[in-house]
C-alpha positions in Angstrom: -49.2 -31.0 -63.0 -47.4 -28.6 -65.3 -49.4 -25.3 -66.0 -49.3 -24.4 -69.8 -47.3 -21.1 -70.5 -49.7 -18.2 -71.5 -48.6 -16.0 -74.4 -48.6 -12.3 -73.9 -48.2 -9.6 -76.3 -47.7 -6.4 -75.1 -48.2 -3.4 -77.8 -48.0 0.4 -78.0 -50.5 1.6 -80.3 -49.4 5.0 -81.4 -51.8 7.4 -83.2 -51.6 10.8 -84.6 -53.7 13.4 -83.7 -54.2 17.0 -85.7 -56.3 20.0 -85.1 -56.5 23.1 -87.6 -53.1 24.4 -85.8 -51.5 21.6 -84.4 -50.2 18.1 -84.5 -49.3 15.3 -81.8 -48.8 12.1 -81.2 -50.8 10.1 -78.0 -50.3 6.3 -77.1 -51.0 3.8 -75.1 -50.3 0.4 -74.1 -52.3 -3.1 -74.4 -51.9 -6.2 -73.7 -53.5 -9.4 -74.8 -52.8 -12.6 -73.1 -53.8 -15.6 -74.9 -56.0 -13.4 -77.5 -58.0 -11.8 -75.3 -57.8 -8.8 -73.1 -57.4 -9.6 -69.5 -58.9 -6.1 -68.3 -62.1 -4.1 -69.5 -63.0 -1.6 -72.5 -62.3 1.7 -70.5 -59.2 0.3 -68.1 -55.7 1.4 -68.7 -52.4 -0.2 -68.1 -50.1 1.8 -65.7 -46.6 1.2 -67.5 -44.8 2.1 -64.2 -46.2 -0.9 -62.6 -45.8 -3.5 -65.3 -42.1 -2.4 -65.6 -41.6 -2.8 -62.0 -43.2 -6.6 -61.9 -40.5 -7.1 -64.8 -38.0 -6.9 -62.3 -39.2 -8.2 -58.7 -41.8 -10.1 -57.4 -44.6 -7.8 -55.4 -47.9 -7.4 -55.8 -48.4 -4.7 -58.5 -51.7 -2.7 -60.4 -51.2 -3.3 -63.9 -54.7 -2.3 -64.7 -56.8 0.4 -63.9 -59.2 2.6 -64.4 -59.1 5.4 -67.0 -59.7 7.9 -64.2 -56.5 6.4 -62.3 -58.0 4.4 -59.6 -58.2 0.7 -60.0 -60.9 0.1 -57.3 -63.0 2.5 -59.9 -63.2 -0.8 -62.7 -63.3 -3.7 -60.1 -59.3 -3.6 -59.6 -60.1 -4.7 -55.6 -57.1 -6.5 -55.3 -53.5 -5.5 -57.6 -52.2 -8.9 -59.6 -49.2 -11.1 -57.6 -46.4 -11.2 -59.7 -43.6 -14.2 -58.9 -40.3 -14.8 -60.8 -39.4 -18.1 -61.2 -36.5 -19.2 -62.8 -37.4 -19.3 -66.3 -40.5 -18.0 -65.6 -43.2 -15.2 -64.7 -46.5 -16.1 -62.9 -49.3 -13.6 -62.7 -52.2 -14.2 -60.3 -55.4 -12.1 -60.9 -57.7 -12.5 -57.4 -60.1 -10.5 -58.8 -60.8 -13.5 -60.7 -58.8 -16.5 -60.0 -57.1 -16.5 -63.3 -53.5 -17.5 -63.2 -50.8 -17.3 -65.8 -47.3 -18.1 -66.4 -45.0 -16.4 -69.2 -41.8 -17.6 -70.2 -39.5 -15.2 -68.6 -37.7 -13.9 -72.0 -40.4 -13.6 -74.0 -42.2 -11.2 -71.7 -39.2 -9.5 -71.0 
């Protein structure tokens, strides 16, 4: 059986930030896959690790806690990444979610 492919956005949200002296911008990343958030409220995505499972198959923590460690937010074990040939599959053991991108839309 054929698994669906998953859509994922991936978005910086940018926002500007001013005190009486000074001003500066701050962002950060999310994604959504299918609508909905695949991490919680106060996780973070780790950028270096999402571009790196862009390029190579490994086993890689996308998410993570604010504080920087993912075993802090239930990040036990990091998402599999495998590149197929026109395609990208993420497996989540944390939950036994699976999903498969098309390979040039995510890239």
């Amino acid at each position: 059986m054929k698994m669906p492919i998953d859509i994922i956005y991936i978005e910086l949200i940018v926002v500007a930030n001013q005190t009486e002296s000074d001003i500066w911008m701050s962002g950060s990343l999310e994604i959504t896959i299918n609508e909905k958030k695949p991490y919680g409220e106060s996780d973070i995505i780790d950028p270096d690790a999402l571009l790196e499972s862009l390029e190579s198959d490994g086993e890689y923590f996308i998410f993570s806690c604010c504080c920087g460690f993912p075993k802090c937010s239930g990040w036990i074990h990091p998402i599999k990444v495998i590149h197929l040939e026109n395609q990208i599959k993420w497996i989540n053991p944390n939950d036994n979610k699976i999903w498969l991108f098309d390979k040039n839309k995510i890239e």
